[in-house]
N, C-alpha and C positions, 0 to 999 in steps of 0.2 A: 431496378434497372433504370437508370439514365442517361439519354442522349446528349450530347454538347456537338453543337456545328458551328463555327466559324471560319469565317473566311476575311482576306485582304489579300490586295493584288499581288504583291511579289512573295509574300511567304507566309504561313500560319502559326501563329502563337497559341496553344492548348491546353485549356489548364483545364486537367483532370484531377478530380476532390473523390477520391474513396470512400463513399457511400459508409462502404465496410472501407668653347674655345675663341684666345682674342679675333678682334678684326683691325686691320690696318686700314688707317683713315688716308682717305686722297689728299694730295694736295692739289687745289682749282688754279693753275699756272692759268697767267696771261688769262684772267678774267679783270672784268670791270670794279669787282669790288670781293674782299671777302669775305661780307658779313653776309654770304648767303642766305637765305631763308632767313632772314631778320629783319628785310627791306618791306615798309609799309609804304602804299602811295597815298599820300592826305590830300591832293588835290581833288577838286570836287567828282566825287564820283565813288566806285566801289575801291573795299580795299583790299590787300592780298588775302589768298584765298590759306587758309590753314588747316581743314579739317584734313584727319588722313585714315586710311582704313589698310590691315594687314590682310590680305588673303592665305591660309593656308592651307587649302582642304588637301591636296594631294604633295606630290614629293617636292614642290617648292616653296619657300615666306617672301611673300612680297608687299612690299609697302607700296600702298598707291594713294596720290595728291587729288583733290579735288582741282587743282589748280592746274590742270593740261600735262603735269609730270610726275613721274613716276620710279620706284625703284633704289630711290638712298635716303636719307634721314635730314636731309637740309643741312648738315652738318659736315657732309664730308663721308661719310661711311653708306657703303654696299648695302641695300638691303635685297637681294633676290638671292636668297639663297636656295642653294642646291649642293646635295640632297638635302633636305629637311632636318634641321635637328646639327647637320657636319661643321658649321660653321663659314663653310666653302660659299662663296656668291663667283656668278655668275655674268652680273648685268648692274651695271652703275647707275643710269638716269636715261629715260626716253622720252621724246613726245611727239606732238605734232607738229608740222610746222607748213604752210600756207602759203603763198604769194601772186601778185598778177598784179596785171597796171590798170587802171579803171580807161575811161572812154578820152582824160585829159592828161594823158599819158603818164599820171602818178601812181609810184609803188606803194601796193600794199601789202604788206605782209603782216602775218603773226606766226609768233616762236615762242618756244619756253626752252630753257636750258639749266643753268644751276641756279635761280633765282637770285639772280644779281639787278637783276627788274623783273620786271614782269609785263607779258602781253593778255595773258587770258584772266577771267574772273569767273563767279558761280555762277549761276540762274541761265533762267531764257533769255529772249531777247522780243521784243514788240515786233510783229508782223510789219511787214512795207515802212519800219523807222528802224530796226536793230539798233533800238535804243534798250536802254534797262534805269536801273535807279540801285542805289545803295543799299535799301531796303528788300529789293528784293534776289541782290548778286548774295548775303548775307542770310537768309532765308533757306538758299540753296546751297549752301557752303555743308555740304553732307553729300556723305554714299548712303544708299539705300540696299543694302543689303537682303538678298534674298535668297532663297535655298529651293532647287525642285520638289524637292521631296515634299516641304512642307506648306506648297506651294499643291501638290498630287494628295495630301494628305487632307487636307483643309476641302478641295472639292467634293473628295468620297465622304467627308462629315457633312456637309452643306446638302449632296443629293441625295443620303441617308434620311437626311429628319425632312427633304420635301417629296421622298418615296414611303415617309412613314419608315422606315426598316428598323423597329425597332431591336431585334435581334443585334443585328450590326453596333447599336446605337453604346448599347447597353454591356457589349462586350467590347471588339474593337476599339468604339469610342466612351467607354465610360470615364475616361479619368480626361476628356477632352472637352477644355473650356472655351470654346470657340477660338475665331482666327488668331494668331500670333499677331504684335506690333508690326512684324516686320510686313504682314498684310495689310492690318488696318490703318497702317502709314505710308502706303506706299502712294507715289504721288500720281495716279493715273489723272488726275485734272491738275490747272492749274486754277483756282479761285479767285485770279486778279483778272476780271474782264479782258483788260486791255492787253491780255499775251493768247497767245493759240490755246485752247479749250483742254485739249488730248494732250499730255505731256509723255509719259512714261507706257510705254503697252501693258492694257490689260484685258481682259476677255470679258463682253459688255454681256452677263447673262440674260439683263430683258431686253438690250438694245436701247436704252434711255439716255445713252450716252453721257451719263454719270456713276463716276466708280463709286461704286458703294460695295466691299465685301457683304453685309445685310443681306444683298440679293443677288448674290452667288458672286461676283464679280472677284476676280483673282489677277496677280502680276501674269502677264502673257505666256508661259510655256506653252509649245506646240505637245503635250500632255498624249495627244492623241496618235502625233504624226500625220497629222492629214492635209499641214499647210505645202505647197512648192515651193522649191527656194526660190527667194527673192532678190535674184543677180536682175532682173530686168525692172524699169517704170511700169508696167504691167500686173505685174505678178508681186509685187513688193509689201510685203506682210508685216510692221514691226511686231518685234516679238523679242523674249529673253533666251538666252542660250546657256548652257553648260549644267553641271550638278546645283554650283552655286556661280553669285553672280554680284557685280557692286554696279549699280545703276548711277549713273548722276549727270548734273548739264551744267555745261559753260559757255563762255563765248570770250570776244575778243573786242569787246563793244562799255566793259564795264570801266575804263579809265581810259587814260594814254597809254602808250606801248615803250615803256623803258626797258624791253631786253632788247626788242630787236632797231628800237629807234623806228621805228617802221607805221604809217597811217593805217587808223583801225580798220576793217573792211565788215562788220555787219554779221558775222559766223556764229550761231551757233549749233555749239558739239551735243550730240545726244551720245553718250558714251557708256558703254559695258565692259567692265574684263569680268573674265569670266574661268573655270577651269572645271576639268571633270575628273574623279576621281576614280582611277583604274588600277592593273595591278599590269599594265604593258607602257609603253613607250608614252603612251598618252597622260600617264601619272606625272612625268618629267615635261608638262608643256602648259601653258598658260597662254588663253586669247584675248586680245581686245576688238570693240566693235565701235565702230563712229559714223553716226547720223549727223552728217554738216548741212546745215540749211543755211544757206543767204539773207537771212532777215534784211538784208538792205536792200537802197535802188538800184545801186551798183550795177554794173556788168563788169567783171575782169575779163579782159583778155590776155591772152597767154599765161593760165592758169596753170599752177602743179600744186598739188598735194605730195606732202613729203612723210616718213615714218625717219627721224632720228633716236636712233640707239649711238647710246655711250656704251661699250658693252667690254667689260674691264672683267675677264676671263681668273679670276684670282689675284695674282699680282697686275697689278694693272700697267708695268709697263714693258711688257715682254711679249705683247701681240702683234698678229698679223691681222689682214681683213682679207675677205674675198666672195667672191658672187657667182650665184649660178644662174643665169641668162632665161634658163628654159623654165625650173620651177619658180622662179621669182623669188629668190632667195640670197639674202645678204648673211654673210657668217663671220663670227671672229676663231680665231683659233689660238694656240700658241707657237710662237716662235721659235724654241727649241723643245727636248723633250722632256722638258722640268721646267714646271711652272712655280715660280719662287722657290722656296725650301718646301714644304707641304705643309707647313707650320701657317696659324691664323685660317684669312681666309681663302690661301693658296690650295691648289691639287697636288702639287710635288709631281710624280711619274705619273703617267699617261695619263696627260691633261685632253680635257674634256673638249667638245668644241660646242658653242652657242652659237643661235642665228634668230632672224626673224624673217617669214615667209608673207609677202605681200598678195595677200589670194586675191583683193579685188580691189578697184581701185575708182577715177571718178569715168563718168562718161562722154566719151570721144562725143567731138562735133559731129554735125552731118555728115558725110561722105554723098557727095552729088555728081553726078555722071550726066554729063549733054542735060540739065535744068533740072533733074532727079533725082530724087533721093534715095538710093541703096544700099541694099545690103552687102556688109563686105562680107569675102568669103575666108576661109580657114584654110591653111596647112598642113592641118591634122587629119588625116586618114583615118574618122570612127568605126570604120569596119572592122580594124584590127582592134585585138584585147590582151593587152593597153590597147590606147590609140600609139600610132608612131607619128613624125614629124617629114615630111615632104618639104626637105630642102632647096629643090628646083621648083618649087611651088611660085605660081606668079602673086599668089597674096604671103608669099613668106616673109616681110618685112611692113605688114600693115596694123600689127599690133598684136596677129593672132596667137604670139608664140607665148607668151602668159597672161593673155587677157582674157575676156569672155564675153561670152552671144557671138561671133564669127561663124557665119554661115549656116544662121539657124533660121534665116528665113526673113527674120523681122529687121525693120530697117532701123534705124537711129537706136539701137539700144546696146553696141557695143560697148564695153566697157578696157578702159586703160589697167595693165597690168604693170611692172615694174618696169619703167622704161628710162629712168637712171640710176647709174649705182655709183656713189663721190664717198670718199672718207676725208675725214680731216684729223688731224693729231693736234694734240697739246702743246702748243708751238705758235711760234708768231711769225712763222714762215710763211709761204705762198699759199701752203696745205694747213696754215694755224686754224683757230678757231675765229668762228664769224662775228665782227665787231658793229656793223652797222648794217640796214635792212636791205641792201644792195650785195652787202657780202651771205647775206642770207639765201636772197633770192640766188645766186650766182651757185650755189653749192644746187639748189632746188633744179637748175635748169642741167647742168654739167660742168659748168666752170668752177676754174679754184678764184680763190676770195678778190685775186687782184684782176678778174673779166678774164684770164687767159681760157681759152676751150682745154679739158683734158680732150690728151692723147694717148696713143693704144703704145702700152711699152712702157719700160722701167716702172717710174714713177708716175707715171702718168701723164708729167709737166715736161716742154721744149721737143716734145714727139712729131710726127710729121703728119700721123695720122689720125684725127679727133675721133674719139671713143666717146660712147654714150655710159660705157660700164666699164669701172675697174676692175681689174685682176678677175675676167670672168674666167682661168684656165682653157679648158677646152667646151665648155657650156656652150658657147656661141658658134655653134658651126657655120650654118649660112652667111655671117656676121653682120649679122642686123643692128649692134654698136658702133660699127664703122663703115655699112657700105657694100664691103666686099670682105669675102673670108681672110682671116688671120690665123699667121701661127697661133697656138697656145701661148696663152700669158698671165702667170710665171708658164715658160717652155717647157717644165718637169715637175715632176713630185716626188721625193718632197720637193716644195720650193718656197723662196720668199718674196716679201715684196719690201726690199732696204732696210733701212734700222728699225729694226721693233722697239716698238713705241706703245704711247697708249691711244688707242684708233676710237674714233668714232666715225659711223658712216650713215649717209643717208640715203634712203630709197625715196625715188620719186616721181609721178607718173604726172603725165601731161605733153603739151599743150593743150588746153581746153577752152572754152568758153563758159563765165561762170554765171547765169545770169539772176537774177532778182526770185527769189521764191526757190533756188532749183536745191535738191535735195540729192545730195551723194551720198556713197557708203563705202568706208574704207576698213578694211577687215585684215588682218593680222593675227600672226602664229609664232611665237615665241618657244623656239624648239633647243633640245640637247640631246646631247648622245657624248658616249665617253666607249673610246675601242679598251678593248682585255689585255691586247699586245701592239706591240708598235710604236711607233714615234710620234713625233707633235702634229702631223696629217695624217693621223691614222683615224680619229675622231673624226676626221670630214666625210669618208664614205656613211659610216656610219649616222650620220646628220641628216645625210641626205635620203636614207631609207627610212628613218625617222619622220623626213620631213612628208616624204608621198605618204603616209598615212596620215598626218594630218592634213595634206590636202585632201583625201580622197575624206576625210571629216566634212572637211570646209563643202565639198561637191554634194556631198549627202547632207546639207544646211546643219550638221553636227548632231548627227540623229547617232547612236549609240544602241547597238543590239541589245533590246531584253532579255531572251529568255525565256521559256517557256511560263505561265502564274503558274501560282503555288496552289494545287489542289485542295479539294476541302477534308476534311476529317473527320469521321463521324464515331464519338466512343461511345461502346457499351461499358460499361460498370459492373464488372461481376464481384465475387469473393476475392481478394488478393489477385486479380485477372481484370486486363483490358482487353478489349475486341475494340479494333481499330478498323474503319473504314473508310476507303481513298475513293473521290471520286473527282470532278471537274463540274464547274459551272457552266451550263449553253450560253455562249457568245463571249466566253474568255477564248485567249489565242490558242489554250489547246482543247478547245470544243468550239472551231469553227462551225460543222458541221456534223463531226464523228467526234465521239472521243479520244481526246491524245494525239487530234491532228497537225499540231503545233508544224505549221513551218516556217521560216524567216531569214529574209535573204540578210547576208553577211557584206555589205558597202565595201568592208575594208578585203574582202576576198575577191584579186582580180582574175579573171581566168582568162589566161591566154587562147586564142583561136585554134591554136595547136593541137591543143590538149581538150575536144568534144566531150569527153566525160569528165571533166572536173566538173563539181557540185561545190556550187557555193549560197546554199542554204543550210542554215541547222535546221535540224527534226528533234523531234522528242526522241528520248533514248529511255529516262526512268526516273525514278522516285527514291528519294532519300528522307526518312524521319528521322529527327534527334531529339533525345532528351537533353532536356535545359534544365544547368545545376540552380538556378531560381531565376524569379520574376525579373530580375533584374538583368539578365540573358537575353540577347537577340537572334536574329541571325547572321549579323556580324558577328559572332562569335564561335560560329559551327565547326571552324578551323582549329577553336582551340582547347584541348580536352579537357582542361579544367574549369570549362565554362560548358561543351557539348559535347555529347557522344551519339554516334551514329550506333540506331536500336535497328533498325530496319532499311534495307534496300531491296528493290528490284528493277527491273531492265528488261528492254526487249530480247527475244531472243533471236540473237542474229551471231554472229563474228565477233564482235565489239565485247570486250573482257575489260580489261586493264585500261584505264585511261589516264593520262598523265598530262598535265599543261605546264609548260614553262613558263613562268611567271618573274616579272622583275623583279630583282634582290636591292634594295636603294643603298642597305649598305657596301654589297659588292659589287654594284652594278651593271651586274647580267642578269640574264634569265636563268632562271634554276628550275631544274624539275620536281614537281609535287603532283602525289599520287593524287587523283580525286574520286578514282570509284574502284573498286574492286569487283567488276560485273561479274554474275552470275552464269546470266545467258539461258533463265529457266523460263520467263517468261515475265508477261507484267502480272503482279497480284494486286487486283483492290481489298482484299481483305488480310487480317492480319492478329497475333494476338500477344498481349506481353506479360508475361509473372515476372520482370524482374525489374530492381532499381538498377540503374547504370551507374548509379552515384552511391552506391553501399558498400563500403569498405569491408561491411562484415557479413551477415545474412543477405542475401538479396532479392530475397522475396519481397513482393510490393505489401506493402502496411497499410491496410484499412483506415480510411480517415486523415491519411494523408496525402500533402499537396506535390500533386507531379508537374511538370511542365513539358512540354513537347513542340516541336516543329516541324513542317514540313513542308520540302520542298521539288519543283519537277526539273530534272533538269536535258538540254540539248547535247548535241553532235554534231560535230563536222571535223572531219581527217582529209580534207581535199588535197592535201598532199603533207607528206609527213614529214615533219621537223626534224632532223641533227645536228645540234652544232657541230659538233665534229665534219660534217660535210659543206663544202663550200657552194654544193650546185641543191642543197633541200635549206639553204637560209631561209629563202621566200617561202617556205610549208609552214604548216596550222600549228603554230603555239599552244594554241588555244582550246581543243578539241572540246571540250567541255564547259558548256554554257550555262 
């Protein structure tokens, strides 16, 4: 008779031994040069940045630039493609883009657009000079690629051998050769004295403020969940986000500025994109994260930070653009209800719509009252669930309507949310593309390229009335864009806004004050949704439910529900028989305090005021073991029978039988139903006993002496209100029931 016990946090591996398609390339109209991406600056200083890294963990491939840009090949061609694998892109080229006059009334800006010059470079930048050197912009000319998991893997092997846990060590980890490169490279210092010490977040395990993985030290995941998010100076934690992540820093400090023509100002970016992989809405989305520090003397005044998307919907010249006021959100759509032929890397019928959601932005000046400094108040009525918006509200036009900290008590730590919204088109129009750092800034503030203010209507251009956001439809009630309310603009749905074209738009938040050392953080959400039926704004509602949960991500610092760990298992070894027993570790989430206590609240589950008994926490429900057709089987694989099969379940006994979750289909683009438990309803059992292979075509008695594999896993509940698509008033119900 022998025991085998192991454990790891999300699930258990058991091995028991028997004793007994093309893409069409753009063409860059009305740019300065078209040897894009081929342009070197040899003037003294750093040279263009080329290093590039793909992201693909979840349902998009995205190419991302060391060099402040992102998303096509330097050549002319789409790289963000959606779905995965379709050929279909999405989004052309995006960056950052910066401006403000210093204290001698000179513009500074920095921009990247299709690398016809360039304003940004690699590396850091020298504290109080935002100088850098050739040598060290070139150093940095890298993503650093990192993954949570192996990031949560590497800590449980590090607290393993300084717990002693040899059990652990020897099972779990026997074939683990310490940290991966992607650890032992990652750059939590910078080793050139003469820049800032701390580069990249990482968890300082003795506090000696030198990364060494050796002793314990790891890239920063909140692992735990126990940091606050850090929207405020206060509370502000660096840290990595997402499943996986590309880390790396630039600035705008390494040459002269030949895109925007524009004076350097001293910036640099601490930058993550990052993405999580899901089987919901959150599969089809990808974030970026930017740490801008001031390295210079500078002060700007009349500062914006800008988010420019190119964002070329398949064929790329058959869009529209448009904005939603309240969630800070910019979208493209398409113009009619065929987007090219379907052919390459077009949609054809019911094309899809993309956006990007500006969650946070830089932080508002003082706000001072009779020689005081206050706090401003908020709009938003938190007593309701949601919050609503109080349009006669006397602070309804003070930022509060997509920004953050309003009315929380603390004073100067408001933060700017999307407070312009400009598109420009490929064209050498009023509305062309930006040619000099004047025409830059000018798009950053709300004007089109030749100084005129947009206006609210048509086009935006020779209006009577200056708008801060185009084409917001009805988003803007109060009209905080112009002053006083407005009609809806476009007045209907569908609607357009003139010749569809190929758009590009920029979001931008400001006026601010930028001064010497200050550190902001601007966070973005690059969202999709594609409707079943409908025409070319049929994909916009749908974007927009999309888009609330990745805000309500962005609100929960991108915390993502676990799940109940995976219990342990203890086998007896008899003759051609196992005796399986299920049990929990004291102080895993479901042995808080009792066994099986698992509870955890659900972020993305709002519960209306209305409705007193919705529950929006999973509980533990029950226990699923699988045999695994060999070692080379995970628990990614439990869904697929030729790799797993379910040998045992059980469940509490309650109501709860059949459970099923809709799950997104990336080929078809909906949610589809999949069975995931077949309850019982007899009760929980921890014990348990198996005579048979799951994987025997022919006898299925278990054979002495040979090698079995096994998993298991615990898994949650929640039906807080019940899904149909078929029904139009249960959209907003639980997908999901099963965790």
């Amino acid at each position: 008779m022998n025991t085998i016990k192991l454990n790891q946090p999300l699930a258990i591996a058991v091995l028991a031994i028997m004793l007994v398609q093309p893409v069409f390339a753009r063409k860059l109209e009305y740019e300065k040069s078209t040897n894009a991406g081929t342009k070197s600056i040899n003037a003294s200083g750093c040279v263009t940045p080329s290093a590039r890294s793909e992201m693909a963990l979840n349902n998009i491939r995205a190419l991302i630039f060391t060099g402040g840009d992102m998303w096509w090949d330097l050549q002319g061609n789409p790289k963000y493609e959606i779905p995965k694998g379709s050929g279909k892109t999405s989004l052309f080229c995006g960056a950052i883009w910066i401006g403000g006059t210093d204290v001698n009334g000179q513009l500074r800006v920095a921009a990247a657009r299709y690398r016809t010059g360039q304003d940004y470079f690699t590396g850091p930048l020298i504290s109080n000079q935002g100088t850098t050197s050739p040598e060290e912009c070139l150093k940095y000319d890298k993503h650093f690629k990192i993954t949570r998991n192996e990031v949560a893997e590497f800590r449980s092997w590090w607290n393993a051998k300084q717990e002693g846990n040899t059990e652990l060590l020897n099972t779990q980890f026997k074939d683990y050769n310490g940290p991966p490169t992607d650890i032992t490279n990652y750059p939590g210092n910078n080793t050139n004295p003469d820049y800032e010490h701390n580069l990249a977040p990482y968890h300082d395990e003795n506090e000696d403020g030198i990364y060494n993985p050796d002793d314990g030290d790891y890239p920063y995941y909140d692992l735990d969940k126990t940091e606050v998010c850090g929207t405020s100076r206060d509370k502000r934690v660096p840290r990595l986000y997402g499943d996986e992540t590309l880390w790396w820093v630039y600035n705008d400090r390494g040459n002269i500025h030949t895109e925007s023509d524009g004076k350097e100002i001293g910036m640099e970016i601490r930058a993550q994109y990052f993405a999580f992989s899901t089987n919901d809405e959150l599969n089809n989305m990808t974030f970026g994260n930017y740490a801008l520090i001031n390295r210079s003397t500078y002060t700007l005044q009349d500062c914006y930070f800008g988010v420019w998307t190119d964002g070329d919907l398949g064929f790329y010249k058959d869009d529209y653009c448009g904005t939603d006021v309240t969630r800070g959100l910019g979208y493209i759509y398409n113009a009619d209800d065929d987007d090219g032929d379907g052919s390459g890397n077009t949609y054809g019928k019911l094309p899809p719509a993309v956006g990007v959601d500006f969650f946070e932005g830089p932080y508002m000046d003082a706000y001072i009252v009779n020689g005081d400094t206050v706090d401003r108040g908020t709009a938003w009525n938190t007593l309701t669930n949601p919050p609503t918006l109080d349009i006669n509200s006397p602070y309804i036009h003070n930022g509060c309507i997509n920004g953050l900290n309003f009315g929380d008590g603390v004073i100067n730590n408001e933060r700017w949310g999307m407070r312009r919204f400009m598109y420009h088109r490929n064209s050498g129009a009023f509305y062309g593309d930006p040619e000099t750092a004047v025409e830059y800034y000018n798009y950053l503030i709300g004007k089109w390229r030749n100084g005129t203010w947009a206006t609210y209507g048509g086009t935006g251009y020779d209006g009577t009335v200056p708008s801060n956001f185009m084409y917001p439809y009805n988003t803007d009630p109060s009209g905080w864009g112009t002053g006083i309310p407005q009609a809806p603009w476009p007045p209907t749905m569908p609607y357009n806004n003139g010749p569809q074209d190929d758009m590009r738009i920029i979001q931008s938040a400001g006026p601010f004050t930028l001064t010497p050392g200050m550190t902001n953080d601007i966070t973005v959400g690059m969202v999709w949704a594609r409707a079943t039926s409908g025409g070319a704004t049929a994909s916009i509602p749908e974007l927009q439910r999309a888009d609330d949960k990745a805000q309500r991500l962005f609100d929960v610092c991108f915390r993502i529900v676990d799940g109940p760990n995976a219990p342990e298992l203890d086998i007896i070894e008899l003759d051609k028989e196992l005796i399986f027993h299920i049990s929990n570790v004291k102080g895993s989430n479901n042995y808080q305090n009792t066994p099986e206590d698992y509870k955890e609240l659900d972020p993305f589950i709002v519960c209306p005021t209305s409705n007193p008994t919705c529950d929006n926490y999973f509980t533990f429900q029950g226990y699923q073991v699988f045999q695994l057709k060999d070692e080379s089987s995970s628990v990614t694989d439990i869904e697929n029978p030729d790799k797993a099969r379910l040998v045992f379940q059980c469940d509490i006994k309650d109501t709860v039988s059949r459970i099923i979750n809709f799950e997104f289909d990336n080929q078809l683009g909906v949610s589809v139903p999949k069975l995931k438990v077949e309850g019982k309803n007899t009760g929980i059992q921890h014990s348990f006993t198996l005579t048979e292979d799951a994987f025997s075509a022919g006898d299925k008695r278990l054979v002495n002496h040979k090698t079995y594999y096994y998993i298991a896993i615990a898994y949650g509940y929640n039906n807080y209100k019940a899904y149909n698509p078929e029904d139009p008033n249960s959209l907003d119900g639980q997908k999901k029931p099963y965790l």
